[in-house]
N, C-alpha and C positions, 0 to 999 in steps of 0.2 A: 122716427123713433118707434121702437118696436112696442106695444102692447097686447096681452092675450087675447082682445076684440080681434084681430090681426090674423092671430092662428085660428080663431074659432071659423071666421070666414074662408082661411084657406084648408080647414081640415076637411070639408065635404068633399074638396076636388082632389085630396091626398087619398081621402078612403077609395073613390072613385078609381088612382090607381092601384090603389094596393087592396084595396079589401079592409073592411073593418078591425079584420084580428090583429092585423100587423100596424096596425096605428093604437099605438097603447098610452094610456094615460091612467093608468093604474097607483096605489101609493110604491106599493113594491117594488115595478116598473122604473117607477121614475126613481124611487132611491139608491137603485142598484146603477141606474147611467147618471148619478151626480157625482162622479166622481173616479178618477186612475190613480195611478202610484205617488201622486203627488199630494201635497197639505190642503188643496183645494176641493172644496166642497162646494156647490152649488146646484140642485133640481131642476133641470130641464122641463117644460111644459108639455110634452111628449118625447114617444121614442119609435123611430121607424122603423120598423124589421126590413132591408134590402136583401131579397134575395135573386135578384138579377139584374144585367146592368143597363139592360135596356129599359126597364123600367125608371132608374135615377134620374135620366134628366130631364124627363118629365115632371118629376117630384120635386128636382130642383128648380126646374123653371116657374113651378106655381110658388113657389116657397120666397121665389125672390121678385115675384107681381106682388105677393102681400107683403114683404118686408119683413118675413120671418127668418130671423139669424136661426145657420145650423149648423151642429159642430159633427166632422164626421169622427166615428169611431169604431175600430179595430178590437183588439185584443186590450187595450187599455194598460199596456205596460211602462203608459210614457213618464216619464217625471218632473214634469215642471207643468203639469196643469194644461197640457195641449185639448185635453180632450174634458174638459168640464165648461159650461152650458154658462158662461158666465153672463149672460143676458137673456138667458130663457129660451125660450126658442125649441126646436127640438132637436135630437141625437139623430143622427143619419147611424143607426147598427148596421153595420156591414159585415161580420163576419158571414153572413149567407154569401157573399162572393168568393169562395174556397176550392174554384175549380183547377186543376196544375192540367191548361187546355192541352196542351204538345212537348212532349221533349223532342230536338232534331239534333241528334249527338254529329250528324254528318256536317251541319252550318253551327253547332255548338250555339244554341240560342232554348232557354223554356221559354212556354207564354203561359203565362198565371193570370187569377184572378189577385186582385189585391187583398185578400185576406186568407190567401194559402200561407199556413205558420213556416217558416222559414226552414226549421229540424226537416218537416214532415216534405219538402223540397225536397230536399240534403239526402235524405232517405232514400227515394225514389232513385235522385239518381247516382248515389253509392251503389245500386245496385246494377248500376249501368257503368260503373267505372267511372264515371264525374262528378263533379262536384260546383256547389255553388259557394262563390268563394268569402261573400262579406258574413260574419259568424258574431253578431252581439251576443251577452252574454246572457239574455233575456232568449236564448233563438230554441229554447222547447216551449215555446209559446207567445212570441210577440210574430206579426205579420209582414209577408213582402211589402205591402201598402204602407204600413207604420214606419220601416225601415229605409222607405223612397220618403217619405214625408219629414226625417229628421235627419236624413242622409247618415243612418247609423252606420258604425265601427264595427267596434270587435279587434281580437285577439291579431289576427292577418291582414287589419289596415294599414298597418307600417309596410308591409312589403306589397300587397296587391292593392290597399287603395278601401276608400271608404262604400257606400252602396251607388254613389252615383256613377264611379268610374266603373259599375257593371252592367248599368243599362243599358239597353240598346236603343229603346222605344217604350213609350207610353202613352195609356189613354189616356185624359185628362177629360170631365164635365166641369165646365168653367161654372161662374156662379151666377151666367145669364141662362144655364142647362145646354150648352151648348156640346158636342162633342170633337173634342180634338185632339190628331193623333201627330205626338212628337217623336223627331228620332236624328240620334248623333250624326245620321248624316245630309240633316235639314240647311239649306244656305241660309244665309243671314244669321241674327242673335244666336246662340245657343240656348235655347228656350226651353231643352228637356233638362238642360245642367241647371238653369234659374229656378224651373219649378219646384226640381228635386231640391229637399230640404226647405221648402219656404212653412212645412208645419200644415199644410192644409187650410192656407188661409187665402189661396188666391185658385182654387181649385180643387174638385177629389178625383184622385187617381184611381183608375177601374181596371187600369190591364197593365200589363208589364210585360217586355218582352227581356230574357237577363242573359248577360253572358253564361255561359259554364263555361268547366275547366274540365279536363281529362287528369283523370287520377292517375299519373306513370312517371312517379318521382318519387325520389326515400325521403323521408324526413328521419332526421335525428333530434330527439328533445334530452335537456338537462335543468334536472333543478341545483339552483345555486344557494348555497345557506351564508349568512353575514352574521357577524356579531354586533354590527349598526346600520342603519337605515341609509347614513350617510355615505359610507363605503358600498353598499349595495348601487348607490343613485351615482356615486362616482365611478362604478363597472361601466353603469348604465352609457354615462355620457363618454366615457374610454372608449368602447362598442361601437356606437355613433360617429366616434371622430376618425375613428381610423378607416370608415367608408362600409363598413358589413354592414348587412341589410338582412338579418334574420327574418323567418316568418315571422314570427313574435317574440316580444319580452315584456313578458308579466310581472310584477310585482307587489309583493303583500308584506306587511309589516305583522309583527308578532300576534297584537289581538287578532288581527285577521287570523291568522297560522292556527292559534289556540283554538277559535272559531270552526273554523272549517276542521282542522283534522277532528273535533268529535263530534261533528256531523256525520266528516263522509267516511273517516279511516282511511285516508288516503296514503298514509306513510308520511306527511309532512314532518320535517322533526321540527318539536314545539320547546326547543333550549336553544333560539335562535333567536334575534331582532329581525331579519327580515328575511325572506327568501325570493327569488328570480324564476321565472320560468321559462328554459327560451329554447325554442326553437330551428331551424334551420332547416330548408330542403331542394331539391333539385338533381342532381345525378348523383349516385352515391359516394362518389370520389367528393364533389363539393361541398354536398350536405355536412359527411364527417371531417372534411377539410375545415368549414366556417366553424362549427361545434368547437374544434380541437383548439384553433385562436382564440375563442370566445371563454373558451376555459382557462386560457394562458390570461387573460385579463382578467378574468375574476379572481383569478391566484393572485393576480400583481396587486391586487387592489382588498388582500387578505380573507379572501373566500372559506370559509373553515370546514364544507363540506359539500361535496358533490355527487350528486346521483345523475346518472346515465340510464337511459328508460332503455333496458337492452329487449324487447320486443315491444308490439303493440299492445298488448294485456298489461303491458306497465305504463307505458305512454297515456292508457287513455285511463289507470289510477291516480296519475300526475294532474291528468285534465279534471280528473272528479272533482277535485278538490276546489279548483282557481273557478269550475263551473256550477258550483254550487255556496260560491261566496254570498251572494246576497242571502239565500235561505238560512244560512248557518247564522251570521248577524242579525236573523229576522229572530232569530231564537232568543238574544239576549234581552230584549228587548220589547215591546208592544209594536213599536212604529220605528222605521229606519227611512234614515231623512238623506239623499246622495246627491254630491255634488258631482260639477262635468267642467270643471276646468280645463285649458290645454294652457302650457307653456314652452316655447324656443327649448330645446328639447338641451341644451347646454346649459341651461338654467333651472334643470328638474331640479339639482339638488338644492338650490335656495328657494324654489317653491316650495317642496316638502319639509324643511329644515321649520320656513314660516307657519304651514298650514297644522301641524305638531304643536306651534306654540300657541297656534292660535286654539286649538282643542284645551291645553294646557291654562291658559289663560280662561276659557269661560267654563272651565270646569265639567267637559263634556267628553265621553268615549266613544273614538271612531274608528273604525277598522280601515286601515288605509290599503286601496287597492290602484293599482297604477296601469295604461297600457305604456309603460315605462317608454317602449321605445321611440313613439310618436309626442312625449311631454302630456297626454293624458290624465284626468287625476279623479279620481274618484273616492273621495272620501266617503265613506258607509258609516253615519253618525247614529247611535242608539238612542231612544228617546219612550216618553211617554205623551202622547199628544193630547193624552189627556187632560194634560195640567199647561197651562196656558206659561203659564212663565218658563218653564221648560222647552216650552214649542219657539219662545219670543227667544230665548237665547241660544236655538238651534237657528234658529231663520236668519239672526244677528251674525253668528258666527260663519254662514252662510254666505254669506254678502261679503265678510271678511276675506275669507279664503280665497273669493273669486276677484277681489280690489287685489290680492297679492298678485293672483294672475296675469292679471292688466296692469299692475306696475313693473313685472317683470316683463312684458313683450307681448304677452298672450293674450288668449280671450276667454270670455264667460262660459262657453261651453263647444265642449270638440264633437259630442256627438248627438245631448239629450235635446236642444233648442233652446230656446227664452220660455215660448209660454206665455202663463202669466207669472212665475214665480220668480224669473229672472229678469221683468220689463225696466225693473228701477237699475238695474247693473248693468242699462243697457248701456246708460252715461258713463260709465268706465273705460267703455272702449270706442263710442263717436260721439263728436259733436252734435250741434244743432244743424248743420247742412246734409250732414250725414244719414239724421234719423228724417230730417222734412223729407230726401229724398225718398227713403223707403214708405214713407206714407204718400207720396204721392205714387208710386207703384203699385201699391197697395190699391189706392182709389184711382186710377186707371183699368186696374182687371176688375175690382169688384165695387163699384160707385157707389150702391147702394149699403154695403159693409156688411154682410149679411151672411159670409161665407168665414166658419170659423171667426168671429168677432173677437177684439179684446184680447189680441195673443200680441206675441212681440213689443209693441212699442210701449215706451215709459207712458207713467198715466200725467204725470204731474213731470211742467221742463223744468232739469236740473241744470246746475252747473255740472256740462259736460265736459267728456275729454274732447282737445283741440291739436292737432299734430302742425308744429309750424312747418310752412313750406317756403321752401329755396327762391330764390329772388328771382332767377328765370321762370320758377313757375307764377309765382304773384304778376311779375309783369304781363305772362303769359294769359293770366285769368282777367287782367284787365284792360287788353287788348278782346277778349274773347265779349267779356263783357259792354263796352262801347261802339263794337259793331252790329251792321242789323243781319249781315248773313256770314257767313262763313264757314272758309271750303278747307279741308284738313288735309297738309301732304307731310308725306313722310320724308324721304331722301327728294323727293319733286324729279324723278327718275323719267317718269311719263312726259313731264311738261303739260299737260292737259289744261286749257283754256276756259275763264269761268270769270261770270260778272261778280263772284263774291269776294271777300275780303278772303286772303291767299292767310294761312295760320301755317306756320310751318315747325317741325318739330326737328327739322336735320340739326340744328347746333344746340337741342334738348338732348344729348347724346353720351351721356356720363354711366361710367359701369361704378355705381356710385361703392357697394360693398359685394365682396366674396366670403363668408360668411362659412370658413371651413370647419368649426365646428358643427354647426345647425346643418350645413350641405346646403345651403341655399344663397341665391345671389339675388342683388337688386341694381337694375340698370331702368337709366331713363328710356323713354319711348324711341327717341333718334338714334338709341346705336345699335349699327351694324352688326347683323346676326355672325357675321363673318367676323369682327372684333370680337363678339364675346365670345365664341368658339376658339380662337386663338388665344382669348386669357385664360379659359378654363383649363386649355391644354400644355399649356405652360407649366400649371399646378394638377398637375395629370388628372384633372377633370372634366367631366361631361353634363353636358345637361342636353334636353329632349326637342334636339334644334335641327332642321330640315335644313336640306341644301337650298340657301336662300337667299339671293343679293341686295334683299333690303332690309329694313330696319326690322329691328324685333316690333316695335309696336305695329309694324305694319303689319307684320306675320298673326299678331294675336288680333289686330282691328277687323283684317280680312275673315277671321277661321281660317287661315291655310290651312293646320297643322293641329286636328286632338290631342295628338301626345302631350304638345307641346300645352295646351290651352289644360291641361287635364293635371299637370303639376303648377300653374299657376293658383300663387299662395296668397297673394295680396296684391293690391293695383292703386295708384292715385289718379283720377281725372278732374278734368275744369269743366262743369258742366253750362247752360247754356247763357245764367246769368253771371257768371264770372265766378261763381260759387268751387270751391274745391274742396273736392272729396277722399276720404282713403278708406280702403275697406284691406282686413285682413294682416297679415304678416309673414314673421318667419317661423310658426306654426305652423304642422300640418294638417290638424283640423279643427273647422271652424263651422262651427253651424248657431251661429249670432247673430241674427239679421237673413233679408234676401243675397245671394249669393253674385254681387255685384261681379266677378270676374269672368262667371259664364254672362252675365247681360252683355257685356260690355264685349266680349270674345264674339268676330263676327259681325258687328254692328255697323261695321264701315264709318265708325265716329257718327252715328247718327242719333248717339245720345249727350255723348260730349267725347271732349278728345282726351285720351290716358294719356298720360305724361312718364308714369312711373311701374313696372312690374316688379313684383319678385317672385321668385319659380322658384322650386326643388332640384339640388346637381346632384352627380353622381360618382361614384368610383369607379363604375364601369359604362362602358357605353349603352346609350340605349336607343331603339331602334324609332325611326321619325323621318314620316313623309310628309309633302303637303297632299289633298285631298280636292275631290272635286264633286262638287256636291250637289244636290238639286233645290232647286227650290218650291218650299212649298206655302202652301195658301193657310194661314191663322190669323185669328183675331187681333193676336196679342201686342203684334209691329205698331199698329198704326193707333192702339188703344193707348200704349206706353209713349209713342214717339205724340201723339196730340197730348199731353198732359205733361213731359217732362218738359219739352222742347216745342210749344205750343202755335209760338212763330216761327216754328219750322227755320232756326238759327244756325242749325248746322246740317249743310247738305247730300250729309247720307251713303257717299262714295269717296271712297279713301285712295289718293292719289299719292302711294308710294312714288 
């Protein structure tokens, strides 16, 4: 247990690396790091000024001899309390890590320090012709480090993907001060896809290696005007079913509209219920091709007005406005309180339809802002935090909004994390096997609990939510459970020879739904990449599947195949005591918990056997190899596999 006896003892050997000035315990100091964008309030017992990275895991490694919990921190623009000190301990300040070390436009890769602000990225290499492509809407001021730590969005994650699908490598100082460097093309686990988004709580991230993109594409943007909210949400999901895949689709309802147009003057017209903002780009023949269908829909669905950004001086009027929505809300108000919903994107219109009533019912104004096309939801709630019952029935109605998400399919939050403000909604969306699991990952990287403390998990067990499972799979978990070792084959293709108990997954093989709304499919682990390729294609669909003659589960257990592992949306497995787990859906983003489908991706069943995916499909083909990879040397394998899998129950190589 942590006491200030604790820190006093390890502050001699912190000054030691840093210098007395940059170890601050000031009242100012400390009241300025108790606290981010979120309702939480708490004082840290110091704050560390980092300004280099070789100095941190030194800092870290005494930090976790004396058992002083630390919370690291950024730009502080998180919302749900990731970054407040809620056991004392002290702040790791990292913005001194701000260095953008290399652009190489010729391998298309920056190396950043993790507190280079995101814009001031963007910047640099706009001026090179590229671009970094994940764009939250916080990105004139929150960091690449914050952005890899909540796996943020943005406006262009429906079409290029959230921040994880753009890293390439990362450094990691675990919270023994260790340094370790991860990268998408590591054998075994996907351990850079698990880190990213776990919130800072099993590691701080110090370097980043990110994709860019080359700027030599048109875009065409339009804004769309509705006379209801409802008609807007049903363009939305019209958009989605027919298979286009815009850059973005924004969405704002009237307060919003009212809000922002006299902020920013943006031309929004304010004699509407909701307006669209969307996108499209790629060759100029395409970009005004998608635009021009996407206008045929918003007409069909009674669009009452449409602007066409006919240059770029207007396009980036259009963007003023949707990028400066939280500012313009911050005006009506003292405090604005935002949620991060995600819903099965065919069901935005009866989230929104709910999250309306639920403002309606506790008597509250929210400006509702949507990344429409991914089921994203962002409600921008105005408030006075002042007044405690006003705060208790923002918090309430908080909790509301996000139970609708989770009765509709979805999850607590697509891109802001848990935190602490979201721990109790963690029960919404897993059970009790579900959340022990993530604590015992938890206390495998970090034993002594000292690294970001107090984020994610419920405080107090609820009745949680329980997903029932199919009778092949119960048999299957208690087969897995009554033996002392066992070997996982897929199709048993190999035939491969073993004193353990043979688990086999070939007549686990069901493409249980096609899911042509949402574009997503869920198949058990035993069927044939070659069977589901042929049902997609039937119903002129594709999904991110490599020429491959075994089982899909194989293909995800192995890592053959990024692409393919990089649209996986949700997964079920039986882990080692017969326990069954499901993480995820048919959402596309999810930053609720540790991101069990990169662990799991790669692991050759050496944490337990997946029984169940569901991936993202498509309208158009997309391109998908398998990959051959190297293996490298980390902690993290043998730290996770003694703690989950303790008796070493399952042996670790996946015999398609």
């Amino acid at each position: 247990m942590f006491t200030r006896d604790k820190f006093f003892k390890a502050r001699k050997e912190i000054i030691e690396i840093l210098g007395e000035t940059r170890v601050l315990s000031d009242e100012i100091s400390l009241s300025l790091h108790s606290f981010d964008c979120s309702l939480g309030r708490t004082r840290p017992d110091a704050v560390l000024l980092i300004n280099n990275t070789n100095e941190l895991p030194f800092v870290i490694k005494t930090l976790n001899k004396y058992s002083v919990p630390f919370v690291p921190r950024a730009a502080a623009t998180n919302h749900v309390g990731g970054c407040v000190a809620l056991k004392g301990g002290v702040v790791l300040h990292l913005m001194g890590l701000n260095k953008i070390i290399r652009v190489d436009t010729q391998e298309e890769f920056a190396e950043v320090e993790c507190c280079v602000v995101n814009e001031d990225l963007n910047n640099l290499l706009n001026s090179l012709g590229y671009e970094y492509l994940p764009d939250p809407a916080s990105q004139k001021i929150c960091t690449l480090g914050g952005n890899a730590a909540l796996n943020a969005g943005g406006a262009k994650g429906l079409k290029y993907g959230a921040t994880r699908e753009h890293i390439i490598k990362a450094e990691i100082i675990t919270p023994f001060g260790e340094v370790v460097t991860l990268s998408n093309k590591d054998k075994g686990p996907d351990f850079l896809g698990f880190i990213i988004g776990s919130e800072g709580t099993l590691g701080v991230i110090t370097k980043l290696w990110l994709k860019i993109s080359k700027k030599d594409y048109f875009i065409k943007t339009m804004l769309a005007a509705f006379d209801s909210v409802d008609e807007s949400m049903d363009a939305v999901a019209a958009i989605t079913a027919r298979g286009i895949v815009p850059r973005c689709i924004e969405a704002m309802d009237k307060t919003t509209t009212a809000a922002v147009e006299a902020f920013s003057k943006s031309g929004y017209p304010t004699d509407t219920e909701a307006l669209l903002l969307i996108e499209t780009d790629g060759t100029a023949r395409k970009a005004a091709k998608e635009i021009k269908e996407i206008e045929a829909v918003c007409r069909e669905h009674n669009c009452k007005k449409i602007i066409i950004a006919e240059n770029e001086e207007k396009r980036q009027a259009l963007w003023k406005g949707r990028s400066g929505g939280y500012a313009a809300m911050a005006r009506l108000a003292p405090n604005v309180f935002v949620e991060d919903g995600t819903v099965p994107r065919a069901v935005l219109p009866e989230a929104i339809k709910k999250t309306r009533e639920i403002c309606e019912t506790n008597s509250i104004t929210a400006g509702l802002f949507f990344h429409a096309g991914d089921g994203n939801l962002h409600p921008n709630v105005v408030f006075d935090q002042r007044s405690k019952q006003e705060t208790n029935i923002v918090v309430k109605a908080g909790k509301e909004m996000l139970k609708v998400c989770t009765d509709l399919g979805g999850t607590i939050s697509g891109e802001h994390g848990v935190g602490i403000e979201k721990r109790s909604a963690m029960s919404f969306m897993y059970g009790a096997a579900e959340i022990a699991f993530f604590k015992k990952l938890k206390n495998a990287l970090d034993p002594e609990g000292v690294c970001n403390p107090d984020k994610i998990f419920p405080v107090t067990d609820k009745e949680s939510a329980v997903k029932e499972a199919a009778k092949e799979i119960k048999d299957l978990s208690a087969v897995i459970a009554a033996a002392r070792s066992v070997k996982i084959q897929g199709l048993n293709s190999n035939k491969i020879k073993t004193d353990r108990a043979k688990v086999s997954l070939k007549n686990i093989n069901k493409i249980l739904d096609v899911d042509i709304k949402n574009y997503t499919i869920t198949v058990q682990a035993g069927a044939k990449v070659t069977d589901v390729i042929k049902e997609l294609s039937a119903k002129k669909l594709y999904a991110a599947l490599p020429k491959y003659k075994g089982s899909v589960g194989g293909l995800f257990a192995q890592g053959l195949c990024n692409e393919f592992n990089s649209y996986v949306t949700g997964m079920q497995a039986v882990l080692a005591e017969g326990e069954i787990i499901n993480y995820g859906g048919k959402f596309v983003k999810n930053s609720a918990g540790y991101n069990l489908a990169r662990l799991f991706a790669g692991s050759q069943g050496a944490f337990g056997a997946v029984t169940e995916l569901t991936f993202r499909i498509f309208s158009e083909k997309k391109a998908a190899v398998t990959q051959q990879k190297t293996l490298a040397e980390n902690p993290f394998y043998q730290r996770i596999k003694q703690t989950v899998d303790k008796n070493n129950k399952f042996e670790g190589t996946f015999d398609e």
